[in-house]
C-alpha positions in Angstrom: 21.6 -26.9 -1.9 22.9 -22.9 -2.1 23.0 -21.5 1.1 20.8 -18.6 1.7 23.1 -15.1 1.1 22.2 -13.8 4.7 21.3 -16.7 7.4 22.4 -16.8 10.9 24.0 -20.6 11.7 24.6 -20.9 14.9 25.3 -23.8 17.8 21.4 -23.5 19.9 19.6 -25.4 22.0 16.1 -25.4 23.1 16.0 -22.8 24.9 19.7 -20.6 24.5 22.1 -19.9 21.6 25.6 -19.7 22.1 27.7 -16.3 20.9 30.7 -15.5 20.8 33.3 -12.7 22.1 37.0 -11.8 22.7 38.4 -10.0 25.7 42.0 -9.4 27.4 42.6 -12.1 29.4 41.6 -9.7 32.8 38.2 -9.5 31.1 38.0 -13.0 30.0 39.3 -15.1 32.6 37.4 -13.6 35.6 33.8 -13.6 32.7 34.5 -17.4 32.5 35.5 -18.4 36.1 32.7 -16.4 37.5 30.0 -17.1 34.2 29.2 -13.3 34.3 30.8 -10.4 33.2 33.2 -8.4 35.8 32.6 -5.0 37.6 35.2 -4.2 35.0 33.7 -5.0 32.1 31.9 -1.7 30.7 28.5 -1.2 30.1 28.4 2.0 28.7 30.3 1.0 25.4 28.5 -1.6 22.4 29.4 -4.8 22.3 29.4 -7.3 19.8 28.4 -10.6 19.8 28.9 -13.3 16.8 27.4 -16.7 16.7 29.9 -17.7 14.1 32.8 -19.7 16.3 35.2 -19.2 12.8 34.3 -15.3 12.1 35.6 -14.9 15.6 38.8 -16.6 14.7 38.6 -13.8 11.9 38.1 -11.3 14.0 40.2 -12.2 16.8 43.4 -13.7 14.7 42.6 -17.1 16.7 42.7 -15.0 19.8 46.3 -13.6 19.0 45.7 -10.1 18.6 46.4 -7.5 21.3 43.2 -7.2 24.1 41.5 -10.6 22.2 43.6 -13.3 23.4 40.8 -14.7 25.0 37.5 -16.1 23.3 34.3 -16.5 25.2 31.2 -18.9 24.5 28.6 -16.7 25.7 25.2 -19.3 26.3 22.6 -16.8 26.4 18.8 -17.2 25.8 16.9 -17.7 22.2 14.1 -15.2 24.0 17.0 -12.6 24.3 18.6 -12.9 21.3 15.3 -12.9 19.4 15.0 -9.6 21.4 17.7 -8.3 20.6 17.1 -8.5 16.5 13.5 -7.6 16.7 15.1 -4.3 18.5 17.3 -3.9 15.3 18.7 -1.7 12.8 21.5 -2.0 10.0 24.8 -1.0 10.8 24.5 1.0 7.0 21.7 2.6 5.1 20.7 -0.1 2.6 18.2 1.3 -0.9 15.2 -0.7 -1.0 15.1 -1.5 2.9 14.8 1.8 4.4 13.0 4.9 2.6 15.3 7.2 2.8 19.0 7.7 4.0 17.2 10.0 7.4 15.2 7.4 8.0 17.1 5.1 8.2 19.1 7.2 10.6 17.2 7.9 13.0 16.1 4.3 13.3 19.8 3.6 14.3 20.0 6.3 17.2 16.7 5.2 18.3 17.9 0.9 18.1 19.2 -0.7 21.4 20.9 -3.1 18.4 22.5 -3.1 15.4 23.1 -5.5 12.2 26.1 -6.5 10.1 26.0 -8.8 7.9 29.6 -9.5 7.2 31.0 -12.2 4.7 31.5 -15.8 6.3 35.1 -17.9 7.0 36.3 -21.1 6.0 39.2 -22.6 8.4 41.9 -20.0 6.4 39.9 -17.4 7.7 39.3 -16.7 3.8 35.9 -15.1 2.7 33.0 -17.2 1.7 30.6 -16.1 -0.9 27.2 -16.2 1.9 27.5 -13.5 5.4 27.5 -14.2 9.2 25.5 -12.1 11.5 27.3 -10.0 13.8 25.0 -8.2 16.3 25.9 -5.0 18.0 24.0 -4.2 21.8 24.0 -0.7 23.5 22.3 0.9 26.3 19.3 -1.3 27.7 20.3 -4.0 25.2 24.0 -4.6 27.1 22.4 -4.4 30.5 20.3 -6.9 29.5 22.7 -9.1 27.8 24.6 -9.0 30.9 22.2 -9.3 33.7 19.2 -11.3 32.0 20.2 -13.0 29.2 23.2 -14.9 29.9 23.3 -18.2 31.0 27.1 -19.3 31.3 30.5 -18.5 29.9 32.8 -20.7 28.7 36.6 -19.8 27.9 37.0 -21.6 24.2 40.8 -20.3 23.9 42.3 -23.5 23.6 39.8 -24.5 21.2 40.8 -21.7 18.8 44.7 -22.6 18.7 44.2 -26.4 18.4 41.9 -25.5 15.4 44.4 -23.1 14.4 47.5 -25.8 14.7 45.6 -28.4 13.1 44.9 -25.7 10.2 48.1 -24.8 9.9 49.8 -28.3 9.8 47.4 -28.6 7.0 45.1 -31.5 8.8 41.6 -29.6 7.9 39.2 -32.5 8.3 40.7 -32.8 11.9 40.4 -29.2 12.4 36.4 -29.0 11.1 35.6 -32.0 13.1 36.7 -29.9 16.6 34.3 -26.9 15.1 31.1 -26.2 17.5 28.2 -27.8 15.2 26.6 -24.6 13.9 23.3 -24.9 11.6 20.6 -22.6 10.4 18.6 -20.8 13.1 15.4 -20.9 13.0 14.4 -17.0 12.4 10.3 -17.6 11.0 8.2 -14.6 9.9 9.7 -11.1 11.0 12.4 -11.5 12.7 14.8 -10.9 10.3 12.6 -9.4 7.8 14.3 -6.1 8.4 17.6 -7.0 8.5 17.8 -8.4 5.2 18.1 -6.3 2.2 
């Protein structure tokens, strides 16, 4: 069966959904030991969470790249992340979704979140043909992110460069069988209704 062009697949429980992010290690390491984000961490900026586990290899270079060297597995809960895309706006004015390019603007000032719907990986890191969700959260959305939503982080680094050795030694079904189990989330009636061109 095709998947769907836009879908979020994710690894969720019952109640919580894991995300992911990438932080220098003096972000990461205290956010994991502690399962909360540091004094240090800042609030005032957005952040960006991705429930794909292999577009955050994209994005972080399997945690290689200078101030990402260390990937988080943020648990937080289904009610806030559901939240959090009710609360939404695309990242870019898309014809046929929004009326009009100022509308569409000044849905974005007014959002606490924001939408990308950025092409998918395979274990190169090489484009796939359906998108991944990556969700943006500023003002009360990070403060609640931080302080309400989150239920434990996890440092996956080591994670990220076995599946990155096993990739590059060529061993791929070894490498997909260490990949967090992510399928469809279940997003019923408007949740995603407009986010989805």
């Amino acid at each position: 069966m095709e998947r769907p062009q836009r879908e979020i697949r994710a690894t969720y429980e019952a109640t919580t959904i894991t995300v992911y992010q990438a932080y220098p290690p003096e972000l990461g390491l205290p956010a994991a030991r502690e399962g909360r984000f540091p004094a240090a961490w800042k609030r005032d900026r957005m952040t960006w969470i991705k429930p794909s586990f292999l577009w955050m290899m994209y994005r972080c270079g399997w945690a290689t790249k200078p101030g990402q060297e260390t990937v988080l597995a943020v648990e937080i809960t289904r009610d806030g992340f559901e939240w959090a895309l009710r609360h939404a706006c695309l990242s870019h004015h898309e014809r046929g979704l929004h009326p009009d390019r100022s509308t569409w603007q000044s849905q974005l000032k007014r959002s606490p979140t924001r939408v990308q719907w950025d092409p998918e990986r395979d274990l190169h890191l090489r484009p796939l043909p359906h998108r991944s969700l990556q969700l943006g959260l500023s003002g009360t959305a990070v403060a609640r992110y931080a302080d309400e939503w989150t239920v434990s982080v996890s440092d996956v680094t080591e994670l990220a460069h076995k599946v990155q050795a096993l990739v590059g030694r060529g061993e791929l079904g070894s490498a997909a069988r260490l990949l967090p189990e992510e399928r469809p989330y279940p997003a019923d009636g408007d949740l995603l209704a407009h986010l989805r061109p």
